[in-house]
PDB file with SEQRES, HELIX, SHEET and CRYST1 records, atoms N, CA, C and O in Angstrom:
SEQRES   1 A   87  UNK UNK UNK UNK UNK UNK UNK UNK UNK UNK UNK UNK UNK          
SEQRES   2 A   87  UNK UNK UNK UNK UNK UNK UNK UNK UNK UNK UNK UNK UNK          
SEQRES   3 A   87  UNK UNK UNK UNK UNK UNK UNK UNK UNK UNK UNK UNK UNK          
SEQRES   4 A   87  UNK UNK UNK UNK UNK UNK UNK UNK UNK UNK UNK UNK UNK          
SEQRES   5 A   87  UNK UNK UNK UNK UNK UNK UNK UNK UNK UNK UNK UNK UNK          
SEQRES   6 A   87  UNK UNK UNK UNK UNK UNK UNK UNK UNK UNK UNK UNK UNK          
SEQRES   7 A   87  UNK UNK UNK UNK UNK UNK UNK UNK UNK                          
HELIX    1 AA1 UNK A    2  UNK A   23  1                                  22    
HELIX    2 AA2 UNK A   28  UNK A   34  1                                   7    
HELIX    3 AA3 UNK A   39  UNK A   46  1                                   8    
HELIX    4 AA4 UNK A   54  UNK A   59  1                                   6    
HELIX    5 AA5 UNK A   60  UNK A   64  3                                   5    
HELIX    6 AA6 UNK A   68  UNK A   81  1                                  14    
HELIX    7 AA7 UNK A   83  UNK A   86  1                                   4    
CRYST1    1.000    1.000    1.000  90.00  90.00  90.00 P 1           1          
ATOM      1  N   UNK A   1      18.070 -11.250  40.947  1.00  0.00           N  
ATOM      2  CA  UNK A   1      17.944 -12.366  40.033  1.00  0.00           C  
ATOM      3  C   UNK A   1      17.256 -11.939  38.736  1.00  0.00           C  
ATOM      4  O   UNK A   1      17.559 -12.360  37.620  1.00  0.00           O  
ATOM      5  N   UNK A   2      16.276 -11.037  39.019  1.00  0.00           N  
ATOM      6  CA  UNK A   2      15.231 -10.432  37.572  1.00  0.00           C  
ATOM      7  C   UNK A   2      16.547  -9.814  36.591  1.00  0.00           C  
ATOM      8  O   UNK A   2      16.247  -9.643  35.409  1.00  0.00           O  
ATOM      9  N   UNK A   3      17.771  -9.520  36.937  1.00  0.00           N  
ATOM     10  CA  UNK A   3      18.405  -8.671  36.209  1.00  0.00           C  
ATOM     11  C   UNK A   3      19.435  -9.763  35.157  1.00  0.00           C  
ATOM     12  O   UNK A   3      19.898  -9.627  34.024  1.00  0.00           O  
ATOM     13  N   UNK A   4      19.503 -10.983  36.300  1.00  0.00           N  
ATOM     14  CA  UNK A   4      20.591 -11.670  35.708  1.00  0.00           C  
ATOM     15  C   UNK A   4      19.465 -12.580  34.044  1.00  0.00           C  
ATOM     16  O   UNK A   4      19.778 -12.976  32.921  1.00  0.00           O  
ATOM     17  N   UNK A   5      18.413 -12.526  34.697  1.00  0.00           N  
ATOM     18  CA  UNK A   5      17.168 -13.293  33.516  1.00  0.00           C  
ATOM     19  C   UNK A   5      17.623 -12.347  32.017  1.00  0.00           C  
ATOM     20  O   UNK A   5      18.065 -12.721  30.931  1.00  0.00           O  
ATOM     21  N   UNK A   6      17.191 -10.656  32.694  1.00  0.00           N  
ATOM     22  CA  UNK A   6      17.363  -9.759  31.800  1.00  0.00           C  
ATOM     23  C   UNK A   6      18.752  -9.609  30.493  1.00  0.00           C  
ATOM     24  O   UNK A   6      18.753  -9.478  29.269  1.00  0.00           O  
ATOM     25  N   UNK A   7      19.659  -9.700  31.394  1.00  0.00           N  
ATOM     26  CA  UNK A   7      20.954  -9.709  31.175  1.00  0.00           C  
ATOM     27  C   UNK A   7      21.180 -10.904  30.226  1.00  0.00           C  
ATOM     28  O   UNK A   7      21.648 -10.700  29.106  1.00  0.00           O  
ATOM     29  N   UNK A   8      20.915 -11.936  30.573  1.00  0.00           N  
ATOM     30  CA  UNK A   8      20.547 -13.599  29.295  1.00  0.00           C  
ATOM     31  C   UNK A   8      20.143 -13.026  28.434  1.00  0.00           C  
ATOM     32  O   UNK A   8      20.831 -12.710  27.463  1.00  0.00           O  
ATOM     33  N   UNK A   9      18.597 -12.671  28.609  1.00  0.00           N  
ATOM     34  CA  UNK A   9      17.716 -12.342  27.895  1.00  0.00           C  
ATOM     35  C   UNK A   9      18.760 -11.206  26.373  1.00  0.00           C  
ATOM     36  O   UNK A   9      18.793 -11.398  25.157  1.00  0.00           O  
ATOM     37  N   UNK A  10      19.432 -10.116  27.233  1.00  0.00           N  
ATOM     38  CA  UNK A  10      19.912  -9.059  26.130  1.00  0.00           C  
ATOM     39  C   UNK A  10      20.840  -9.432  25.208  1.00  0.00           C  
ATOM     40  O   UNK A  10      21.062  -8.840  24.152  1.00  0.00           O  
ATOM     41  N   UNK A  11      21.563 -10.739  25.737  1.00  0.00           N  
ATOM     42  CA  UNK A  11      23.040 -11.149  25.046  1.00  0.00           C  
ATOM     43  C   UNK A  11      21.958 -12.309  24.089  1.00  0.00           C  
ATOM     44  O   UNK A  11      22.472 -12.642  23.021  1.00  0.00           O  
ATOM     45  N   UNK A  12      21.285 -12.606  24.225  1.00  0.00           N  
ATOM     46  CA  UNK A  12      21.284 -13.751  23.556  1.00  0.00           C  
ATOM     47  C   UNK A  12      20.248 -13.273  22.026  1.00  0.00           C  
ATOM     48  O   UNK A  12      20.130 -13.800  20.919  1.00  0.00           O  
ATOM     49  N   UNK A  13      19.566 -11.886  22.735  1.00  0.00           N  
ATOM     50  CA  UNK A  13      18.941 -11.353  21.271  1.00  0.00           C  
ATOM     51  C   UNK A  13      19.770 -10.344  20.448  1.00  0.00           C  
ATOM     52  O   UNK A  13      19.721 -10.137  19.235  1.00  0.00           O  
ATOM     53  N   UNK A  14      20.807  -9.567  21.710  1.00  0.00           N  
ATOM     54  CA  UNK A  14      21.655  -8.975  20.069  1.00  0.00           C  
ATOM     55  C   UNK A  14      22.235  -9.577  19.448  1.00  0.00           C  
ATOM     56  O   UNK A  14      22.481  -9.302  18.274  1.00  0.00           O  
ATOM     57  N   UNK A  15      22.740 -10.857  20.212  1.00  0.00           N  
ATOM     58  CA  UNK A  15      23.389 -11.944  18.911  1.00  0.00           C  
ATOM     59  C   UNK A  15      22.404 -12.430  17.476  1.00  0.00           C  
ATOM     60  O   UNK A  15      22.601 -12.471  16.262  1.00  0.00           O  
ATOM     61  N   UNK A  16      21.450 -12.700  18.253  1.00  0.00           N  
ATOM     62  CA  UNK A  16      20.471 -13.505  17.381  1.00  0.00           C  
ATOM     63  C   UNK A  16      20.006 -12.524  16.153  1.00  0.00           C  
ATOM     64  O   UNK A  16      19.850 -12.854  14.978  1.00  0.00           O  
ATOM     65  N   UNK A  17      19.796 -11.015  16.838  1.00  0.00           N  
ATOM     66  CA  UNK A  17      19.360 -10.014  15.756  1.00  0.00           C  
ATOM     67  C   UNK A  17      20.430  -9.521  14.892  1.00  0.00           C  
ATOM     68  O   UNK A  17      20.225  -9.078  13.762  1.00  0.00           O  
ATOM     69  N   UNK A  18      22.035  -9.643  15.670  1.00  0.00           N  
ATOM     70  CA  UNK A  18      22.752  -9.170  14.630  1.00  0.00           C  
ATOM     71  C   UNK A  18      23.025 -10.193  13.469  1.00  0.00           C  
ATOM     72  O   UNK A  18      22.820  -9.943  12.281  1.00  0.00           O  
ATOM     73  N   UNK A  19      23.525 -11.402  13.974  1.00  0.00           N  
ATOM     74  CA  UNK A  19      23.392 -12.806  13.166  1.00  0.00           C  
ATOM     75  C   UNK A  19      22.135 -12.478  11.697  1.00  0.00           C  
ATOM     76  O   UNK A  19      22.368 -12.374  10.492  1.00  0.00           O  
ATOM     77  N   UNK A  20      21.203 -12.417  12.239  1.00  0.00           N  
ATOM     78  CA  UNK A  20      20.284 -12.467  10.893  1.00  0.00           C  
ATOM     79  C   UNK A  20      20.375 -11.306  10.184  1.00  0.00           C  
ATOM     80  O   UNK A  20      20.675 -11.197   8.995  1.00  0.00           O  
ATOM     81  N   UNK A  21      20.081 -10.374  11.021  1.00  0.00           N  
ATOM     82  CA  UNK A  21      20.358  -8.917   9.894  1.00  0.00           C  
ATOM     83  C   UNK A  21      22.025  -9.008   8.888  1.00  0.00           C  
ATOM     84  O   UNK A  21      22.225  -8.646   7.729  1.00  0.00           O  
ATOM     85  N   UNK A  22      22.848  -9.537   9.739  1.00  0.00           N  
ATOM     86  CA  UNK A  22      23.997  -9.597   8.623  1.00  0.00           C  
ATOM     87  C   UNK A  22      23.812 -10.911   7.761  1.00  0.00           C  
ATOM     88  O   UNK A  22      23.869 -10.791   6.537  1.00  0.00           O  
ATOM     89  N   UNK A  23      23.653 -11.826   8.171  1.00  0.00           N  
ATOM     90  CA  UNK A  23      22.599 -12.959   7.141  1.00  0.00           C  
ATOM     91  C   UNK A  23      21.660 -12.310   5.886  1.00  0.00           C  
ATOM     92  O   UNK A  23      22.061 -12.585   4.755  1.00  0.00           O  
ATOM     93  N   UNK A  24      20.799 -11.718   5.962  1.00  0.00           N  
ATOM     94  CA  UNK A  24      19.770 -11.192   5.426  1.00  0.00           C  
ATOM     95  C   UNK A  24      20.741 -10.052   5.028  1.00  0.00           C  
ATOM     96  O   UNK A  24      20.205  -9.219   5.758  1.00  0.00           O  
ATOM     97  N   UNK A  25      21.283  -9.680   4.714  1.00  0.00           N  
ATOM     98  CA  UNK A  25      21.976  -8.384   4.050  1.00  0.00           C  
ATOM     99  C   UNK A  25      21.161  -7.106   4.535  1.00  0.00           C  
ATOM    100  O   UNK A  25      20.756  -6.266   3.731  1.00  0.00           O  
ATOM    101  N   UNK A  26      20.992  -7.036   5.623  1.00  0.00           N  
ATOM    102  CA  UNK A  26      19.733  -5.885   5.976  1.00  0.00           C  
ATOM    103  C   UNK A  26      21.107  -4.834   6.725  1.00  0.00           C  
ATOM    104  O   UNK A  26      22.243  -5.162   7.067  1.00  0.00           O  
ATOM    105  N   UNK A  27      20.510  -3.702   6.765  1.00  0.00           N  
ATOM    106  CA  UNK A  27      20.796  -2.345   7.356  1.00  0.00           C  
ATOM    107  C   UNK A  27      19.995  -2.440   8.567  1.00  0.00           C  
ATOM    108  O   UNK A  27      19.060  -3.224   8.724  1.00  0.00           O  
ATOM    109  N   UNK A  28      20.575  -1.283   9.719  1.00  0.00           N  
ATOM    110  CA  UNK A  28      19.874  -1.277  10.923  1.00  0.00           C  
ATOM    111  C   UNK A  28      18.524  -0.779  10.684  1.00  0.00           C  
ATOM    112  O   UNK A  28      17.438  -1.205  11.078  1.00  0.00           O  
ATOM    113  N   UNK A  29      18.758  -0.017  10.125  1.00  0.00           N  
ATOM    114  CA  UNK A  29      17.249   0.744   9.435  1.00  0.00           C  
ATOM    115  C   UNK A  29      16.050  -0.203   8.727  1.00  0.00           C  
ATOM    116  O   UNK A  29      14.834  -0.054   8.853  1.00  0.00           O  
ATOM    117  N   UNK A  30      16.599  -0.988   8.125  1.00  0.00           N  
ATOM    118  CA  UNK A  30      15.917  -1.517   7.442  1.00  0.00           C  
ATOM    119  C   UNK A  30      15.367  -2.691   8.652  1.00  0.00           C  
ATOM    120  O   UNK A  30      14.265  -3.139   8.335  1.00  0.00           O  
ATOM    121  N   UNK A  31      15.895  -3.250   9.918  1.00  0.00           N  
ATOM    122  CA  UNK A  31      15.578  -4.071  10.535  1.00  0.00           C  
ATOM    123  C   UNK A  31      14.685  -2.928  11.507  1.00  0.00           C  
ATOM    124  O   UNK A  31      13.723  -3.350  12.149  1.00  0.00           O  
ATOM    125  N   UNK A  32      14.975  -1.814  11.556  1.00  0.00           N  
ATOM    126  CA  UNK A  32      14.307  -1.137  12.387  1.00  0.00           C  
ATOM    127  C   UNK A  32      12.241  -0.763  11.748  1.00  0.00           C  
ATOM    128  O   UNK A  32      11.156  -0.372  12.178  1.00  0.00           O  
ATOM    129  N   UNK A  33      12.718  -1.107  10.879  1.00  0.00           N  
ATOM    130  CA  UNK A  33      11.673  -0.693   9.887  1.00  0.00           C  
ATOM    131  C   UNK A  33      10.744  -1.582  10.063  1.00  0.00           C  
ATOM    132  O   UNK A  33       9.590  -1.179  10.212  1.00  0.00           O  
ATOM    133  N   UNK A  34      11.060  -3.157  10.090  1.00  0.00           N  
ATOM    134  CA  UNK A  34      10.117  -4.204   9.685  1.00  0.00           C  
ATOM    135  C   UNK A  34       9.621  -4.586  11.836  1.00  0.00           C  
ATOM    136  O   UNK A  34       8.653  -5.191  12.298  1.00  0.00           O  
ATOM    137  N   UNK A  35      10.838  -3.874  12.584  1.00  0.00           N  
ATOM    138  CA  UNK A  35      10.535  -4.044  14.036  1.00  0.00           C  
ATOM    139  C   UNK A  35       9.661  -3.087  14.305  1.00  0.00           C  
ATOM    140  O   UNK A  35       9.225  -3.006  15.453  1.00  0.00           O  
ATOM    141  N   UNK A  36       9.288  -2.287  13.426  1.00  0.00           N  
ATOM    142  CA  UNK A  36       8.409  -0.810  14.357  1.00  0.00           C  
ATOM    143  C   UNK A  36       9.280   0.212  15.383  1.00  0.00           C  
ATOM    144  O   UNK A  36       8.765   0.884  16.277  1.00  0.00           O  
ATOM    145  N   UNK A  37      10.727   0.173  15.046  1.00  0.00           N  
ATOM    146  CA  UNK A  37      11.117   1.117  16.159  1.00  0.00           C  
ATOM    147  C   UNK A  37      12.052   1.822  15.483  1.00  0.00           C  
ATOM    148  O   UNK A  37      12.478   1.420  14.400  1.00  0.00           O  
ATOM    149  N   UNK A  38      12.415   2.801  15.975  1.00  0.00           N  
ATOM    150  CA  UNK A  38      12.802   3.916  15.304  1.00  0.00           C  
ATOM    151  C   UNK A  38      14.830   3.442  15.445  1.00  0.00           C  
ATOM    152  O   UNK A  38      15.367   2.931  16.427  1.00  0.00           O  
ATOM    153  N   UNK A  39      15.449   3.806  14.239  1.00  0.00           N  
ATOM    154  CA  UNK A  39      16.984   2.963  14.051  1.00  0.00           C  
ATOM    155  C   UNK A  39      17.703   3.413  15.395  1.00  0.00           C  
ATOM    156  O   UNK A  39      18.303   2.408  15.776  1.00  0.00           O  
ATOM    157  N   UNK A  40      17.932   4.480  16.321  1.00  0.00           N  
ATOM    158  CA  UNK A  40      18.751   4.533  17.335  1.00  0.00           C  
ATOM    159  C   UNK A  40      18.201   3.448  18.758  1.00  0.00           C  
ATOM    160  O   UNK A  40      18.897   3.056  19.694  1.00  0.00           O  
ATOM    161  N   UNK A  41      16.852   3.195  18.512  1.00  0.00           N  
ATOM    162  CA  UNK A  41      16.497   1.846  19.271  1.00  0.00           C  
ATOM    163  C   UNK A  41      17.145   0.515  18.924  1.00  0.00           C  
ATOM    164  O   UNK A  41      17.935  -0.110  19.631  1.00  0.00           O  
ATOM    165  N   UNK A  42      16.652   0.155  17.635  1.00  0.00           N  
ATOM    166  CA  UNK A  42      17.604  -0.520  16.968  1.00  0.00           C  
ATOM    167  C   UNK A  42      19.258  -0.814  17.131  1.00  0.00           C  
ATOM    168  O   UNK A  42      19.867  -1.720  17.701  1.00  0.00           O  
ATOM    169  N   UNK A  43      19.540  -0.071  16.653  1.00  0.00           N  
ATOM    170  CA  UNK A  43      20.744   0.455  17.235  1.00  0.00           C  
ATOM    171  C   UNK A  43      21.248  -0.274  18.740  1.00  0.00           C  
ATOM    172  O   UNK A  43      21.595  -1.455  18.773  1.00  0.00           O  
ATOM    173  N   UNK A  44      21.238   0.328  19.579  1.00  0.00           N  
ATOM    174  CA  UNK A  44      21.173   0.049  20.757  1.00  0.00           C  
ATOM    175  C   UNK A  44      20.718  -1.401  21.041  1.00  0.00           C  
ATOM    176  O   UNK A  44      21.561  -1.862  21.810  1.00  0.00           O  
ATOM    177  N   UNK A  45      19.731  -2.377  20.766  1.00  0.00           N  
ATOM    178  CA  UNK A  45      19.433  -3.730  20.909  1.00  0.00           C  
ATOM    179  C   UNK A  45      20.876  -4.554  19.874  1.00  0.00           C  
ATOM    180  O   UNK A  45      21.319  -5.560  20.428  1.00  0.00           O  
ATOM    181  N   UNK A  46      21.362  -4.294  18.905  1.00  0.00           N  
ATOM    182  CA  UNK A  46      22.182  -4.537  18.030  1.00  0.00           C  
ATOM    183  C   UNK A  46      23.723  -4.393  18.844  1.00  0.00           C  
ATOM    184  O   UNK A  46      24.678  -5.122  18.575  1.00  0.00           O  
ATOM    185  N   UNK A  47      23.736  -3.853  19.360  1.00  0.00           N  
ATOM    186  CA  UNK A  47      25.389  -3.665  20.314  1.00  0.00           C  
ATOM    187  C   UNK A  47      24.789  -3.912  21.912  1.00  0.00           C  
ATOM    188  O   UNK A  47      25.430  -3.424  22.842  1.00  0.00           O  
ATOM    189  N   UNK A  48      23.787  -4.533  22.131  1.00  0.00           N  
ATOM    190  CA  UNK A  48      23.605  -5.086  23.088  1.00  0.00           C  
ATOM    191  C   UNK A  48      23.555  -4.025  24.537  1.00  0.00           C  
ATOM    192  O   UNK A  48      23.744  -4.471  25.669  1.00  0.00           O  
ATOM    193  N   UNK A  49      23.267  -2.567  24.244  1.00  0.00           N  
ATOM    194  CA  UNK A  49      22.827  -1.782  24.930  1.00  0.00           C  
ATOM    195  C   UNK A  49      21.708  -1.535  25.988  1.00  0.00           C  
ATOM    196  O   UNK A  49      21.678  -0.893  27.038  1.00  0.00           O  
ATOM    197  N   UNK A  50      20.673  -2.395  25.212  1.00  0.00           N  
ATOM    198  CA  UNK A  50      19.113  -2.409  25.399  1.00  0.00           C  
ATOM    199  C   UNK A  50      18.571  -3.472  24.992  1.00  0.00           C  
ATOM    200  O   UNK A  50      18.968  -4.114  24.020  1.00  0.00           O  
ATOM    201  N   UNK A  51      17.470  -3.801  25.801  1.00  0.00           N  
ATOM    202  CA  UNK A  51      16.479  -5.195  25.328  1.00  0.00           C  
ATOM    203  C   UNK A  51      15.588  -4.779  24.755  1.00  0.00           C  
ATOM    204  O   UNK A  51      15.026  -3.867  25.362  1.00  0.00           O  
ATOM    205  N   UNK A  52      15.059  -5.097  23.575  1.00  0.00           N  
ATOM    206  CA  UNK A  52      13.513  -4.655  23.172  1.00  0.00           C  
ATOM    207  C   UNK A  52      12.713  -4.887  23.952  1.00  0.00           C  
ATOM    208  O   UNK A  52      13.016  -5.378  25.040  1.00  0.00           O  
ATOM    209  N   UNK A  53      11.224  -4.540  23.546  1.00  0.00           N  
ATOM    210  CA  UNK A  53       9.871  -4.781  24.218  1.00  0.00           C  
ATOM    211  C   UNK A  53       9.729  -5.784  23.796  1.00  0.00           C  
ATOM    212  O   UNK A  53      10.631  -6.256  23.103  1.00  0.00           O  
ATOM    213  N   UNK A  54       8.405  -6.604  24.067  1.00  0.00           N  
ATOM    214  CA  UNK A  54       7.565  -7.747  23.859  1.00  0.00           C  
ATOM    215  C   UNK A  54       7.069  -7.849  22.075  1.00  0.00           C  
ATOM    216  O   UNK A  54       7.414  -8.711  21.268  1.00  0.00           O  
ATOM    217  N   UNK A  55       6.090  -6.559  21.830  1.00  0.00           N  
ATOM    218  CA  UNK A  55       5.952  -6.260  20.692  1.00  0.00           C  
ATOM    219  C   UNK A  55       7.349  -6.664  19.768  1.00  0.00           C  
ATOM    220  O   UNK A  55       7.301  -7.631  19.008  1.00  0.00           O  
ATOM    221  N   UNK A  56       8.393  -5.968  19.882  1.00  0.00           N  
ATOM    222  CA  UNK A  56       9.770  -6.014  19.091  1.00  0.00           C  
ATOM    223  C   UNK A  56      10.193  -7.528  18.801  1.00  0.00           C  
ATOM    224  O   UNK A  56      10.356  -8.073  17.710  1.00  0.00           O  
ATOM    225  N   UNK A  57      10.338  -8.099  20.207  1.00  0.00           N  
ATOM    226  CA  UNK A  57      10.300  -9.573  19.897  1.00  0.00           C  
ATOM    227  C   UNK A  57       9.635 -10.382  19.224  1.00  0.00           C  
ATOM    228  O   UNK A  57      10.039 -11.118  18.323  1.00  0.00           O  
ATOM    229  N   UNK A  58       8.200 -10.229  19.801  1.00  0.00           N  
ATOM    230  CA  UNK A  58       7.672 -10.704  18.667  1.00  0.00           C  
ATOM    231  C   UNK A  58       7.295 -10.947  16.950  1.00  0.00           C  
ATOM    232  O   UNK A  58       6.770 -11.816  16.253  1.00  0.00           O  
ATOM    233  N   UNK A  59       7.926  -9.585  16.779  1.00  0.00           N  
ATOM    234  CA  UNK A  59       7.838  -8.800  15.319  1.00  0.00           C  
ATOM    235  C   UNK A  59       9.265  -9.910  14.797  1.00  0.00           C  
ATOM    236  O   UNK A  59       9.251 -10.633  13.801  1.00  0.00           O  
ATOM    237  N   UNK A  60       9.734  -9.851  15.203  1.00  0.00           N  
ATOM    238  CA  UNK A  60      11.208 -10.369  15.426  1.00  0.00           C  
ATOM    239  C   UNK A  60      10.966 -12.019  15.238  1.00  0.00           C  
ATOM    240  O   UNK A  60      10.888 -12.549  14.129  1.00  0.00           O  
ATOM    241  N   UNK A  61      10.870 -12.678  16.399  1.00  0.00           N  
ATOM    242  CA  UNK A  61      10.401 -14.064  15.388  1.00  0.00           C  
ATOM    243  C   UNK A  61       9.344 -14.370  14.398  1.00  0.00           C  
ATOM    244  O   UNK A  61       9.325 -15.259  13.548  1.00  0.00           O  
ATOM    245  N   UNK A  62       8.534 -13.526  14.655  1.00  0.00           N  
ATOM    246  CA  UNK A  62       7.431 -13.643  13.168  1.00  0.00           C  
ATOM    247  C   UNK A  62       7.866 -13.719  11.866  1.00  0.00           C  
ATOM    248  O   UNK A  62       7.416 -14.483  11.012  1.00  0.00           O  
ATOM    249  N   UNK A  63       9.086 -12.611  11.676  1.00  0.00           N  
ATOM    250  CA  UNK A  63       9.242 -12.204  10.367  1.00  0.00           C  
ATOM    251  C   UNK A  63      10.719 -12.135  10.041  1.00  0.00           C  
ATOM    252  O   UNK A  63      11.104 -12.072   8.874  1.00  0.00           O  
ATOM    253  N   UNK A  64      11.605 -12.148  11.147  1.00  0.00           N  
ATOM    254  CA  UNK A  64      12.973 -12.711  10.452  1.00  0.00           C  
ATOM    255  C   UNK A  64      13.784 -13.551  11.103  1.00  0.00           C  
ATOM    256  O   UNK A  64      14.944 -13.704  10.720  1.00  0.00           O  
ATOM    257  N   UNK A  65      13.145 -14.394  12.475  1.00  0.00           N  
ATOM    258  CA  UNK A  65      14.083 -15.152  12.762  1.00  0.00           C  
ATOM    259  C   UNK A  65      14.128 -16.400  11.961  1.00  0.00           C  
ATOM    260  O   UNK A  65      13.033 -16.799  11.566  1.00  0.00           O  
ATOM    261  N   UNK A  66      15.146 -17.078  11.650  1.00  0.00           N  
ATOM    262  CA  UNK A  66      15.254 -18.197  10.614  1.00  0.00           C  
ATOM    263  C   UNK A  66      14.974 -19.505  11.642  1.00  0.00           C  
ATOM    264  O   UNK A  66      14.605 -20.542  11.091  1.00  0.00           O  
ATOM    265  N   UNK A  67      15.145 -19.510  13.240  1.00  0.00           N  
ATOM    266  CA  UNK A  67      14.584 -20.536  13.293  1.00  0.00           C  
ATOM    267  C   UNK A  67      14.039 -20.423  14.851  1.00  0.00           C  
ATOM    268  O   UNK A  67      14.691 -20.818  15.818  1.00  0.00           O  
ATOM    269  N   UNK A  68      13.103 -19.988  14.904  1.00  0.00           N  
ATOM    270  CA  UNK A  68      12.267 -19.572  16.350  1.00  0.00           C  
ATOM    271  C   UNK A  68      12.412 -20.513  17.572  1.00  0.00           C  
ATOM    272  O   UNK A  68      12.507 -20.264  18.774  1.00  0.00           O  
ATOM    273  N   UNK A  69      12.398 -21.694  16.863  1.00  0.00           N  
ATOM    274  CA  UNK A  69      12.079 -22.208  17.701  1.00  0.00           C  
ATOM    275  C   UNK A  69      13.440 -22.772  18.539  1.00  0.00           C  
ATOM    276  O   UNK A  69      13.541 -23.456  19.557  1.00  0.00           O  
ATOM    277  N   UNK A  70      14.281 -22.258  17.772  1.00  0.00           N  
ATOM    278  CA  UNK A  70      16.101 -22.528  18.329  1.00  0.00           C  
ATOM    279  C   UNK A  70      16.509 -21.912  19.286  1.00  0.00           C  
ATOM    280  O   UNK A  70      17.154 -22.269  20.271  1.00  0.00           O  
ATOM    281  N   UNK A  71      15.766 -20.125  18.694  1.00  0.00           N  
ATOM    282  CA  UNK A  71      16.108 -19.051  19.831  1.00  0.00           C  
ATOM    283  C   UNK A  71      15.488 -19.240  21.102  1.00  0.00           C  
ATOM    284  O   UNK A  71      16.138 -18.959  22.108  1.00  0.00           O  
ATOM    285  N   UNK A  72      14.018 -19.792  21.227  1.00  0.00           N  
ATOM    286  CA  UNK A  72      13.704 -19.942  22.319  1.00  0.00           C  
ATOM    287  C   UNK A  72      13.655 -20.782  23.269  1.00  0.00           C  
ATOM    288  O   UNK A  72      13.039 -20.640  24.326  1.00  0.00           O  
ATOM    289  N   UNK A  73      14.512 -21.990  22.827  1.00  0.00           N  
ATOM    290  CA  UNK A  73      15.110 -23.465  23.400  1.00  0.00           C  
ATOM    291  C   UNK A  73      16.403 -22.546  23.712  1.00  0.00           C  
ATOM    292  O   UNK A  73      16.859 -22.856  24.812  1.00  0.00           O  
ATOM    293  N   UNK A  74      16.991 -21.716  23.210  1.00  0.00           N  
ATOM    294  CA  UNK A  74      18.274 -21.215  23.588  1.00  0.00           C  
ATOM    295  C   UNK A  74      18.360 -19.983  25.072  1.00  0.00           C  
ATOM    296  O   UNK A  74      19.194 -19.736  25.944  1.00  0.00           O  
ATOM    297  N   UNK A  75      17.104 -19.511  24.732  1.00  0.00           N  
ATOM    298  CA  UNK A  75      16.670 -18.694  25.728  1.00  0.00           C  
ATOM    299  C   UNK A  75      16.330 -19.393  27.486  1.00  0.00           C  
ATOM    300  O   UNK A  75      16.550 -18.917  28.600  1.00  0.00           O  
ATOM    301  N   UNK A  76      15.706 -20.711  27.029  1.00  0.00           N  
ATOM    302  CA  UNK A  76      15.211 -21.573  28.132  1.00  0.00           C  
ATOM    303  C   UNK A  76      16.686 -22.436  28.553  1.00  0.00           C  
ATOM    304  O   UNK A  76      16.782 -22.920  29.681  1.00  0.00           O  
ATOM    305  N   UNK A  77      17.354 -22.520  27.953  1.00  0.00           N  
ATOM    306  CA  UNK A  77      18.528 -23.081  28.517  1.00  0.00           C  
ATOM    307  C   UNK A  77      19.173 -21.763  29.579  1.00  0.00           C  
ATOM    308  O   UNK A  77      19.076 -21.782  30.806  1.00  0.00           O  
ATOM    309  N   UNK A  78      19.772 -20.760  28.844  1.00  0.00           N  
ATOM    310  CA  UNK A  78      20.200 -19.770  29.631  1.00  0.00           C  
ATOM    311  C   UNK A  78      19.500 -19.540  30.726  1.00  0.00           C  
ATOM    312  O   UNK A  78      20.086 -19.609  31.807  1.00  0.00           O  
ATOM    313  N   UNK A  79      17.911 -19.176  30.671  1.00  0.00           N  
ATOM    314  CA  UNK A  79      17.322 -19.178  31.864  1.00  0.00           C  
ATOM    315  C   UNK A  79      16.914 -20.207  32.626  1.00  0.00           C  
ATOM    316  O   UNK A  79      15.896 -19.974  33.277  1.00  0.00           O  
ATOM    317  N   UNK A  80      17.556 -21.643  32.789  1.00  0.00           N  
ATOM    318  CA  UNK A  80      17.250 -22.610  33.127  1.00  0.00           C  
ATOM    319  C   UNK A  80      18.677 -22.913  34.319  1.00  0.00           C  
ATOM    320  O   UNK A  80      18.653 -23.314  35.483  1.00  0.00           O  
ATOM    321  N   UNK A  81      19.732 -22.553  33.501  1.00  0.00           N  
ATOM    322  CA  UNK A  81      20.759 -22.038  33.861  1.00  0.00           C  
ATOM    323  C   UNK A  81      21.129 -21.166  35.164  1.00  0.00           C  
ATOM    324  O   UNK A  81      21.902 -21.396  36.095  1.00  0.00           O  
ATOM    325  N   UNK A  82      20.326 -20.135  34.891  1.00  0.00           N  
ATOM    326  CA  UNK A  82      20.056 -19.113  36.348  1.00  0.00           C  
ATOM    327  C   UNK A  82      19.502 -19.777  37.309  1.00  0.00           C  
ATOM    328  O   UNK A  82      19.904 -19.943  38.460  1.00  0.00           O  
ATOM    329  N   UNK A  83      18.468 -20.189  36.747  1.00  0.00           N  
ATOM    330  CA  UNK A  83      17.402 -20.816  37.483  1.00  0.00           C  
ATOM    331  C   UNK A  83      18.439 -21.682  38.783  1.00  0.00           C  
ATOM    332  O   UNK A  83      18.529 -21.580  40.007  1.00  0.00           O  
ATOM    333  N   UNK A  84      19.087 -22.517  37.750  1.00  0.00           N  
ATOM    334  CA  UNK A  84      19.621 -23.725  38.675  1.00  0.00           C  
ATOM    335  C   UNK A  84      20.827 -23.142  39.633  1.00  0.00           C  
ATOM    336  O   UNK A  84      21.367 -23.883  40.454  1.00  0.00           O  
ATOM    337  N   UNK A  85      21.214 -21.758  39.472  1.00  0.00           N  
ATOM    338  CA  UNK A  85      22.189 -20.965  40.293  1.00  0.00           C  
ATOM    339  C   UNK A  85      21.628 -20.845  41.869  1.00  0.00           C  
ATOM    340  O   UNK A  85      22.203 -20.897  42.956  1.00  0.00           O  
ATOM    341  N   UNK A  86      20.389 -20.681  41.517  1.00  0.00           N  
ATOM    342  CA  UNK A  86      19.796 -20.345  42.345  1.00  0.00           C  
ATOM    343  C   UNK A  86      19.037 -21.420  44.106  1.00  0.00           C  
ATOM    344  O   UNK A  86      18.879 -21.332  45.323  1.00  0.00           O  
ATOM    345  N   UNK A  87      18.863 -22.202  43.051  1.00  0.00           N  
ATOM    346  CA  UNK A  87      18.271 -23.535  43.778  1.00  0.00           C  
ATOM    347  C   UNK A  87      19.958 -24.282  44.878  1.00  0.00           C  
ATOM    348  O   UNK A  87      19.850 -25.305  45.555  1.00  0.00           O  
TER     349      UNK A  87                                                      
END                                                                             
């Protein structure tokens, strides 16, 4: 079940990170820059390879998500979702 959370969790932030970085006219680099992680990390969260850390996320709604509080009502649905697979 921790994987299927995970798995929500990865689709719903490379959307969200690619969405704004192509919004924001930004380069991977340049999103990698303001996240603290080096662009082939980047990279990889962006094609939905990899989940960031905690830190990343957070860096992430602080400073370029356009509406935080959407992503994480969006996040609680998906995992609300599992949740109810389960029950």
């Amino acid at each position: 079940m921790k994987e299927d959370y995970r798995a929500a969790l990865k689709k719903t932030l490379c959307t969200w990170m690619g969405i704004t970085r192509l919004s924001m006219n930004m380069t991977q680099e340049m999103m990698a820059e303001i996240l603290l992680i080096d662009v082939r990390s980047y990279a990889d969260i962006d094609r939905g390879i990899s989940l960031c850390g905690t830190l990343t996320f957070v860096l992430f709604l602080v400073y370029l998500c356009p509406e935080p509080a959407t992503l994480l009502n969006e996040i609680k649905i998906n995992f609300d979702q599992i949740r109810n697979m389960v029950d």
